[in-house]
N, CA and C atoms as an extended XYZ file, in Angstrom:
333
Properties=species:S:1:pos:R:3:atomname:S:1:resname:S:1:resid:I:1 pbc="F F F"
N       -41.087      -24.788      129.330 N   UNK     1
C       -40.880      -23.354      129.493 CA  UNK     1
C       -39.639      -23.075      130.331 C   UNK     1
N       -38.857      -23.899      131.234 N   UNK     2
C       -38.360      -23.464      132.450 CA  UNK     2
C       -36.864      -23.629      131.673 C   UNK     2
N       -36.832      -24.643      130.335 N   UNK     3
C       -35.430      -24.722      129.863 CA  UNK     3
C       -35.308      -23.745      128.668 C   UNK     3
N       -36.100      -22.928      128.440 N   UNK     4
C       -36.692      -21.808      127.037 CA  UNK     4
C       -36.204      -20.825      127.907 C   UNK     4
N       -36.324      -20.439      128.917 N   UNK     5
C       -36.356      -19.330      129.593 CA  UNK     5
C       -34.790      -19.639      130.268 C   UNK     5
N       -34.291      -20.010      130.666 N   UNK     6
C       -33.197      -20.517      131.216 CA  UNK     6
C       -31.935      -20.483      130.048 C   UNK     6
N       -32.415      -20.531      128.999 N   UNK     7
C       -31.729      -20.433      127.876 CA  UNK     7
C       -31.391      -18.791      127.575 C   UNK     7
N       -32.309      -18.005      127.183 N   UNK     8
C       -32.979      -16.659      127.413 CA  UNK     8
C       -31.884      -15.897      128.214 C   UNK     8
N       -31.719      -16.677      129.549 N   UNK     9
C       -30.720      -16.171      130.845 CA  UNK     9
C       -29.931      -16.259      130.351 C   UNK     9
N       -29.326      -17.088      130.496 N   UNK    10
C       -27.913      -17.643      129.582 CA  UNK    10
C       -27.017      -16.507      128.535 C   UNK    10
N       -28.490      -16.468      127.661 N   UNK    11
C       -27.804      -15.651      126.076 CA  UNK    11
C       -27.576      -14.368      126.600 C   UNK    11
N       -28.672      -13.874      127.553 N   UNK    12
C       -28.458      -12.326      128.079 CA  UNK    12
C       -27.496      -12.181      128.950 C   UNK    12
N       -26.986      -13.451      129.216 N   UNK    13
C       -25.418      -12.931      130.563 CA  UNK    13
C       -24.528      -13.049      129.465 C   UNK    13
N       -24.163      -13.776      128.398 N   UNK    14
C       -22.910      -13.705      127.285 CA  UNK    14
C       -23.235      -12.380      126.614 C   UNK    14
N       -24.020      -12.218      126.696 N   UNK    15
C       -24.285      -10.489      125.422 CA  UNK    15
C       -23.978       -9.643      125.988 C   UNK    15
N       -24.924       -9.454      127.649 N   UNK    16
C       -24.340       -8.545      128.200 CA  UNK    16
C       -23.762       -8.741      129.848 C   UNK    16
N       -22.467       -8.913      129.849 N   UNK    17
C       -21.760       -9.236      131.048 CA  UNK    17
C       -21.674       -8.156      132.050 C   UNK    17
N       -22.014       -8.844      133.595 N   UNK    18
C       -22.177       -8.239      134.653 CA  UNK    18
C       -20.906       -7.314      134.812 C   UNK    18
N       -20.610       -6.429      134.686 N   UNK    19
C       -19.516       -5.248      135.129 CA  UNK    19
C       -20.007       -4.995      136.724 C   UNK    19
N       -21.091       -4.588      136.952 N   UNK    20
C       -21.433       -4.080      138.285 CA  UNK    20
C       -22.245       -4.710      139.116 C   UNK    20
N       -21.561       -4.694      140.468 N   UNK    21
C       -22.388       -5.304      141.779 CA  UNK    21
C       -24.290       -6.019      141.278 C   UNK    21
N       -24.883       -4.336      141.029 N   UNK    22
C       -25.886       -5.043      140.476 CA  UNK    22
C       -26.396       -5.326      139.901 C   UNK    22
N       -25.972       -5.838      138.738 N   UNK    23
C       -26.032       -6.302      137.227 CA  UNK    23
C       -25.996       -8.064      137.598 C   UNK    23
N       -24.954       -7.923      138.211 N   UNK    24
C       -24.491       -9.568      138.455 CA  UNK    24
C       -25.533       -9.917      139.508 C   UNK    24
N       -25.688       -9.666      140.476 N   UNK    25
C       -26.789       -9.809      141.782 CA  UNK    25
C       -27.979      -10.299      140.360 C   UNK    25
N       -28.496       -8.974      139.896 N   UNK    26
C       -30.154       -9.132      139.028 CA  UNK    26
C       -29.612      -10.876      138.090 C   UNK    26
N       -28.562      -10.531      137.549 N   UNK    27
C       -28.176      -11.787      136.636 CA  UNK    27
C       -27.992      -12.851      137.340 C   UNK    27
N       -27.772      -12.914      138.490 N   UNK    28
C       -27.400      -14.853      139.130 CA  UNK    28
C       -28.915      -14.786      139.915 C   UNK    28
N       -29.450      -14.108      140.097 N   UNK    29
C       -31.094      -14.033      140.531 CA  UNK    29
C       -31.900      -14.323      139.309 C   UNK    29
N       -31.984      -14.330      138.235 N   UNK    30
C       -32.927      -14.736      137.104 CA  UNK    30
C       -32.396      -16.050      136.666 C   UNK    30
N       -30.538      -16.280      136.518 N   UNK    31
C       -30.208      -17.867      136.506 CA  UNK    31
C       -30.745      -19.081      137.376 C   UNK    31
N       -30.720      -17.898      138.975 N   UNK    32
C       -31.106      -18.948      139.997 CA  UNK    32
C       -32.714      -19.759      140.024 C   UNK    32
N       -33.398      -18.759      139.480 N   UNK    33
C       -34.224      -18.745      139.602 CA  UNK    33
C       -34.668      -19.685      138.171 C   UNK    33
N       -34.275      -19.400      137.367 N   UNK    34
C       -34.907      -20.479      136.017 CA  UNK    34
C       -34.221      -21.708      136.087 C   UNK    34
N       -32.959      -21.994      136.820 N   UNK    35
C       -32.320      -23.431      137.254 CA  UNK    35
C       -33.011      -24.170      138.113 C   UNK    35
N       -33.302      -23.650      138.824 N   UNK    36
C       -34.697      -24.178      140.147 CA  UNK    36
C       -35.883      -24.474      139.235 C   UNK    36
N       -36.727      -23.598      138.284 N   UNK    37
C       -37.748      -24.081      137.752 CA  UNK    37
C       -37.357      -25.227      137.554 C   UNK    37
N       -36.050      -25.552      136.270 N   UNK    38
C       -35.844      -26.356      135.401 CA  UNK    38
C       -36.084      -27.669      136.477 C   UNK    38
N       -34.966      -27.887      137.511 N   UNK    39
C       -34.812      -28.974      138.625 CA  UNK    39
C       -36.143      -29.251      138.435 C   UNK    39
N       -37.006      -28.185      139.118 N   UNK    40
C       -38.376      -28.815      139.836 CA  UNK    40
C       -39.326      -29.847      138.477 C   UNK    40
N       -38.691      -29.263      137.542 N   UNK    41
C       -39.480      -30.007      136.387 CA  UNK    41
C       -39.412      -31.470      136.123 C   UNK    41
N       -38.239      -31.468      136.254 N   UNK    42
C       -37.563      -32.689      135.547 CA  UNK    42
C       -37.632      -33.736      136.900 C   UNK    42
N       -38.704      -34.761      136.233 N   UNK    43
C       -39.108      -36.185      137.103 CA  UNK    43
C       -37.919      -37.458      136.541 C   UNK    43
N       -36.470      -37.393      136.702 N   UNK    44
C       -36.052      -38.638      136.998 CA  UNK    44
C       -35.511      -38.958      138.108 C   UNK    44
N       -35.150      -40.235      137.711 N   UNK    45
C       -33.996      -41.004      139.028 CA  UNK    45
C       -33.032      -39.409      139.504 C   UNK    45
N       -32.691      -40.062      141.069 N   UNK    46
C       -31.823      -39.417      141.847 CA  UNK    46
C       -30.356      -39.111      140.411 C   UNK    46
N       -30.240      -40.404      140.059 N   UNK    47
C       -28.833      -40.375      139.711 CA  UNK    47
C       -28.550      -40.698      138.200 C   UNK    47
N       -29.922      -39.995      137.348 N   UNK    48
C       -30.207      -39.730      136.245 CA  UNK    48
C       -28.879      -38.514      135.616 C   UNK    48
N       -28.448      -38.609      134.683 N   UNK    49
C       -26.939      -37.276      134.246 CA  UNK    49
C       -28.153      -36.480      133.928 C   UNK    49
N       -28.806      -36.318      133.581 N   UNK    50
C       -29.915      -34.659      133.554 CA  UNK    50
C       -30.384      -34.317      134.720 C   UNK    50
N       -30.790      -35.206      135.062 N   UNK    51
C       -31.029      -34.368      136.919 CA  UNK    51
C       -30.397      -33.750      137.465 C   UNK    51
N       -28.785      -34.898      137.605 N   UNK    52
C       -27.440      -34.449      137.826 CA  UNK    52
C       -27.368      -32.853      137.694 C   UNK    52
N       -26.938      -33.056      136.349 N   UNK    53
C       -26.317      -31.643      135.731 CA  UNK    53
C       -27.281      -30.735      136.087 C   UNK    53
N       -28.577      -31.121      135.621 N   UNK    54
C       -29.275      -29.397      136.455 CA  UNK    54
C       -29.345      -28.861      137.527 C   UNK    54
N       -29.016      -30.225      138.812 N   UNK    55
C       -28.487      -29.921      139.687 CA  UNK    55
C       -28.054      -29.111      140.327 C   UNK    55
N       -26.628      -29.929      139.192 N   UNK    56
C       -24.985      -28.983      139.800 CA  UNK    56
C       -25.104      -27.551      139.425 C   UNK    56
N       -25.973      -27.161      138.287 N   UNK    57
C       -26.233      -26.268      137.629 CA  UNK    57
C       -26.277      -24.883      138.701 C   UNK    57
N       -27.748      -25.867      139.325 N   UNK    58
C       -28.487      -24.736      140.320 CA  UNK    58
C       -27.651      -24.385      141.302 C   UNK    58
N       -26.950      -25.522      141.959 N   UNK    59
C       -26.158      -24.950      142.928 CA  UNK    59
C       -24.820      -24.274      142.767 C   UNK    59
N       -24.287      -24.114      141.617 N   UNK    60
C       -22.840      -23.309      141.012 CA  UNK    60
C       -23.794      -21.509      141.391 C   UNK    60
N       -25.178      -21.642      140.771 N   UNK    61
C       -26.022      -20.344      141.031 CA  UNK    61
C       -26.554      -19.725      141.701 C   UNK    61
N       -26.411      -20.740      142.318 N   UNK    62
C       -26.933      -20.017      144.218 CA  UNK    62
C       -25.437      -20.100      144.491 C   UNK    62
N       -24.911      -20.811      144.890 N   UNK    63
C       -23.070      -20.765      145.617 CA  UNK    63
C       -22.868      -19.081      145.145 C   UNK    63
N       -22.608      -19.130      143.647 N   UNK    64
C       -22.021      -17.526      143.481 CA  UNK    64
C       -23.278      -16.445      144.272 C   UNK    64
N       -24.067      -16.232      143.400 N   UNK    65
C       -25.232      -15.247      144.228 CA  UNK    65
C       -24.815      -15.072      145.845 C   UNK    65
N       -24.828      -16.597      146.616 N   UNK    66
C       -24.472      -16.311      148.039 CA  UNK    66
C       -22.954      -15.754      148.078 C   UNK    66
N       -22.232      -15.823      147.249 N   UNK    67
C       -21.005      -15.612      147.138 CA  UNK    67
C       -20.945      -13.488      147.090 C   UNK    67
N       -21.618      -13.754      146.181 N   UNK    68
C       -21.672      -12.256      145.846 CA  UNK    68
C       -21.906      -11.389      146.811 C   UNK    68
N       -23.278      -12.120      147.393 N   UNK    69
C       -23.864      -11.333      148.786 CA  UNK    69
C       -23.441      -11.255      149.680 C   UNK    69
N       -22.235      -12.472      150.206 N   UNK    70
C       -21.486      -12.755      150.875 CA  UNK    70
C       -20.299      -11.382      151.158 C   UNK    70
N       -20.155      -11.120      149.635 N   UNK    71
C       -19.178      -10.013      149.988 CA  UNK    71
C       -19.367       -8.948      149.627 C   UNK    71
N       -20.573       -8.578      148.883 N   UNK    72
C       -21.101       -6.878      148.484 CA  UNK    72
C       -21.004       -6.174      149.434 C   UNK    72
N       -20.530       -5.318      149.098 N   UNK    73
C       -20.196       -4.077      150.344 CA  UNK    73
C       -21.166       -3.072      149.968 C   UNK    73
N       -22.652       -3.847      150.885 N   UNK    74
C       -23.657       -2.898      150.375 CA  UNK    74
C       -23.442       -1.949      151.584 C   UNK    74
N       -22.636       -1.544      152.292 N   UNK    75
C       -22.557       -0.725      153.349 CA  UNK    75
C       -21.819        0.632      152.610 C   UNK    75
N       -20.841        0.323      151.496 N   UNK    76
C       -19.860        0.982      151.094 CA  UNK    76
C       -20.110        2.029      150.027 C   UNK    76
N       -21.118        3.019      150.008 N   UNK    77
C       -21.211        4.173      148.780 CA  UNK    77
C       -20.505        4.578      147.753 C   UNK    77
N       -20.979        4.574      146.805 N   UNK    78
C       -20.351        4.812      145.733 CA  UNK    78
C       -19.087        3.643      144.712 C   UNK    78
N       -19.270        2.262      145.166 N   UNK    79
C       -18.920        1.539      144.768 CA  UNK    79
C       -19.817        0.829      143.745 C   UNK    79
N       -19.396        0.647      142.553 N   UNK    80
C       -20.650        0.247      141.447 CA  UNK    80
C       -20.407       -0.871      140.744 C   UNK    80
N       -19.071       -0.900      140.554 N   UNK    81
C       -17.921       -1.911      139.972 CA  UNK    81
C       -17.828       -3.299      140.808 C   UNK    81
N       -18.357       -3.976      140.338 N   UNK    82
C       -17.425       -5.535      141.382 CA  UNK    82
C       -16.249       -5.594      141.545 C   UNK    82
N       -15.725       -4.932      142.861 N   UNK    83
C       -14.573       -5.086      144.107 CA  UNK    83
C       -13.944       -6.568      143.651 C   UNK    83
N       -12.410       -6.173      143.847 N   UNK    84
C       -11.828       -7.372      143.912 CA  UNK    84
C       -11.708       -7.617      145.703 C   UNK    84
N       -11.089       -8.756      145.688 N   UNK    85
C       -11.084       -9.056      147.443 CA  UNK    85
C       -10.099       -8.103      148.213 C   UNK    85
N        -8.970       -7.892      147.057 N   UNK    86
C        -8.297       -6.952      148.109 CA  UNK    86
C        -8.981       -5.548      148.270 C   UNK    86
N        -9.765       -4.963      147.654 N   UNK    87
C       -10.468       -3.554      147.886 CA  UNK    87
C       -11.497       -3.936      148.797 C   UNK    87
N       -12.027       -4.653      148.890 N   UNK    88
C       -13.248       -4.973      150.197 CA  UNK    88
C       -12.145       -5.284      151.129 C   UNK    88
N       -11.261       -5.627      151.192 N   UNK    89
C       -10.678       -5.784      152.339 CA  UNK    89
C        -9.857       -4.697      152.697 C   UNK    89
N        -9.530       -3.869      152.367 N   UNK    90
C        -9.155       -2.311      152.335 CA  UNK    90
C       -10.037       -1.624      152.964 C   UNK    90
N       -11.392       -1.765      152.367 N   UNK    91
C       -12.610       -1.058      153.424 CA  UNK    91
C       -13.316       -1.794      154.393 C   UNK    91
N       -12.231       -2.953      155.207 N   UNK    92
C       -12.276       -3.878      156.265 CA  UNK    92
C       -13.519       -4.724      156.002 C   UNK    92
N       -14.000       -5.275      155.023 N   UNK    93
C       -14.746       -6.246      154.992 CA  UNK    93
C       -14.238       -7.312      155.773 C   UNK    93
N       -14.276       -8.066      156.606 N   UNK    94
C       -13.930       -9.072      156.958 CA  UNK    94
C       -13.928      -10.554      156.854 C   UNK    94
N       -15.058      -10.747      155.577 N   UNK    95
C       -15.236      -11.811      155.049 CA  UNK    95
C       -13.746      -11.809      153.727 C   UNK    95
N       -13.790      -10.695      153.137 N   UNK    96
C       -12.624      -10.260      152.591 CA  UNK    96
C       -11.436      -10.954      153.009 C   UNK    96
N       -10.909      -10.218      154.339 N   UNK    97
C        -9.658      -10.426      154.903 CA  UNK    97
C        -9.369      -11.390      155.031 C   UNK    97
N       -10.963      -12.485      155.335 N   UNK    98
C       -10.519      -13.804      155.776 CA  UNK    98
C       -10.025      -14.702      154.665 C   UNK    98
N       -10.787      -14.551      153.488 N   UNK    99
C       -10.476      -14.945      152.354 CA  UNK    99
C        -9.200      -14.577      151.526 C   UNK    99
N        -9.121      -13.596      151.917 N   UNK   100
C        -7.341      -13.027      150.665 CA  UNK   100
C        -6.428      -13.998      152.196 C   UNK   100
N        -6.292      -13.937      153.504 N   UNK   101
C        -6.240      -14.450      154.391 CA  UNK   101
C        -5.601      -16.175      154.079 C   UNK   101
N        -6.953      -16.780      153.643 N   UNK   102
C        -6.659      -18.032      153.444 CA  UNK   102
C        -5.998      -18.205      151.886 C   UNK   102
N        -6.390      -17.725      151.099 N   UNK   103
C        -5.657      -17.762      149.891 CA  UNK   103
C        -4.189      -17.596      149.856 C   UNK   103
N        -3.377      -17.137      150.288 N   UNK   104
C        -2.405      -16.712      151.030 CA  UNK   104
C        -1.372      -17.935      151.330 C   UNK   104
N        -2.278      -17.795      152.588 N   UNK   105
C        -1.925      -19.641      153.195 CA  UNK   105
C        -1.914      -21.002      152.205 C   UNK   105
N        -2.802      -20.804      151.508 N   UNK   106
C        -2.659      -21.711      150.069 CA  UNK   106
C        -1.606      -21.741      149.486 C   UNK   106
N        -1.533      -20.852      148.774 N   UNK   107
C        -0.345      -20.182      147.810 CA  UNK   107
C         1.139      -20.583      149.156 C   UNK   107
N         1.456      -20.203      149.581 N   UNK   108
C         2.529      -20.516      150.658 CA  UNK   108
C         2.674      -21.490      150.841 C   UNK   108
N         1.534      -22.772      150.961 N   UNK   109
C         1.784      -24.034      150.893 CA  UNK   109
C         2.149      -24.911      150.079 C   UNK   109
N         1.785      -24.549      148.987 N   UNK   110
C         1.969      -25.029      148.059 CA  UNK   110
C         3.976      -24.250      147.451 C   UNK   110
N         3.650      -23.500      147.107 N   UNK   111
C         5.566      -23.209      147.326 CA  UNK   111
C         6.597      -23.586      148.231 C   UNK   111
């Protein structure tokens, strides 16, 4: 059931793609959540490539989700649209700043 349903997730994020804050939040919350079933299911070795991959799976789905939450500007009204970094950082997010911040420094280093 946990890879039927996980599938399910999948088809409903390609059909219909997250445009808004909470579209994407509800959508990496039903991925996260049927990637974790799947893990908990599956009895092999540590270092089995299906374990692996469902793994890496789960944690690409939690990383973003925390990612998301990380920077939703649930403080900020009337924002509905997923913010790029420079507009949260416009309305002083500071996880924002730090990030366009270091990106920056990247880009500069590399030139």
């Amino acid at each position: 059931m946990g890879l039927t349903q996980l599938q399910k997730h999948l088809e409903s994020a390609l059909k219909f793609p997250a445009n808004y804050a909470y579209a994407a939040r509800s959508c990496l919350d039903q991925l996260t959540t049927s990637a974790e079933e799947v893990v908990s299911g599956i009895n092999t070795e540590r270092d089995h490539p299906a374990g692996w991959w469902a793994r890496a799976f789960t944690r690409q789905c939690q990383d973003a989700l925390h990612e998301l939450t990380f920077l939703s500007p649930s403080t900020a009204p009337g924002i509905d649209e997923i913010p790029t970094l420079r507009e949260l950082a416009v309305l002083g997010n500071q996880h924002a700043i730090e990030r366009l911040s270091a990106i920056e420094k990247a880009c500069t280093a590399i030139q």
